[in-house]
C-alpha positions as CSV (number, residue, x, y, z in Angstrom):
1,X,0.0,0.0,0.0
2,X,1.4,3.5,-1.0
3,X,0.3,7.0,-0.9
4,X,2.2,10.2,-1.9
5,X,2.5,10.8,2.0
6,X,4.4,7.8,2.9
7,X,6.6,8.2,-0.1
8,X,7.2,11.6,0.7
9,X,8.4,10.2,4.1
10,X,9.8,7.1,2.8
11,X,12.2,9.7,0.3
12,X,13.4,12.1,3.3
13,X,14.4,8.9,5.7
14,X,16.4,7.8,2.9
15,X,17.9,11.2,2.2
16,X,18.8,10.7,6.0
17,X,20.3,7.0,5.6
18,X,17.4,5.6,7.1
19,X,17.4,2.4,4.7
20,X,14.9,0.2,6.3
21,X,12.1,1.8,8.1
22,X,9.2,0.0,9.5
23,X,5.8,0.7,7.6
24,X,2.6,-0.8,9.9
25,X,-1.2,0.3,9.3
26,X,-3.0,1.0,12.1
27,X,-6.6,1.5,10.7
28,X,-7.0,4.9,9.0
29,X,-3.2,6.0,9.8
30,X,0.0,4.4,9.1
31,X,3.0,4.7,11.3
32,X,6.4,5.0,10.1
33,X,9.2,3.4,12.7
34,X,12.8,3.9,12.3
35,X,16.2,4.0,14.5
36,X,18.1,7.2,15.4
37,X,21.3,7.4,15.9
38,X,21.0,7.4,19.7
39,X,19.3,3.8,18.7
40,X,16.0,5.2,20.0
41,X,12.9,4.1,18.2
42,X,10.9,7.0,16.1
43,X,7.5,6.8,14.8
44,X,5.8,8.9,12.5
45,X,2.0,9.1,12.1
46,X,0.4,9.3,8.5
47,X,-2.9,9.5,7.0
48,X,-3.7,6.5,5.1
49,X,-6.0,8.2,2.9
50,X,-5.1,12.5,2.7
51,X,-8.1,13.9,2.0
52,X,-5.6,17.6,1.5
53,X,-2.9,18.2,-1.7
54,X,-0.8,19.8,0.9
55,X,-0.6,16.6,3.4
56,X,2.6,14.9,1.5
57,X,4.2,18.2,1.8
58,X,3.2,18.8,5.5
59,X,4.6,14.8,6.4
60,X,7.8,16.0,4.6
61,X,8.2,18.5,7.3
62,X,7.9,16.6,10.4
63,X,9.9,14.0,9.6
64,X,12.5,16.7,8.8
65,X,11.5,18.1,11.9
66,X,12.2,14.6,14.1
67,X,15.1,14.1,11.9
68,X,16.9,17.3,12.6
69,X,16.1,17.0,16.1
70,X,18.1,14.0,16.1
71,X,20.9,15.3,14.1
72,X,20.6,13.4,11.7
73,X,19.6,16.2,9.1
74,X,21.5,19.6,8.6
75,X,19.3,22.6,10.5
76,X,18.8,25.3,7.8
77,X,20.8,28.1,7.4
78,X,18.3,30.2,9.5
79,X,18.3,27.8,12.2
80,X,22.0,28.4,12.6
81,X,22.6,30.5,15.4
């Protein structure tokens, strides 16, 4: 089963190095589970069906989001301080 949404997050944990993360459904979401670098376990909650053009976009984002926060993604320039 694939949406846009999962393959937009599928794409950035790649980008990351994430090579193998865990796809489950759990009724009308689907979670995305993956190892950081710390080895903890991180799970991302999708919409199985996105009912708005701008949900792949907004699942790009928090995964960025948990991915920078793990350093495994560069912060933007404007993050820098």
């Amino acid at each position: 089963m694939r949406n846009e949404c999962l393959n937009a997050a599928l794409a950035e944990l790649a980008k990351a190095g994430v090579h193998y993360p865990k796809v489950t459904n759990g009724g009308s979401h689907l979670k995305v589970r993956w190892f950081a670098t710390s080895g903890q376990v991180r799970t991302y909650v999708l919409p199985a069906t996105p009912s708005d053009w701008r949900a792949p976009r907004n699942v790009r984002a928090g995964v960025r989001h948990i991915l920078r926060a793990d350093g495994m993604l560069e912060r933007r320039p404007a993050e820098v301080e």
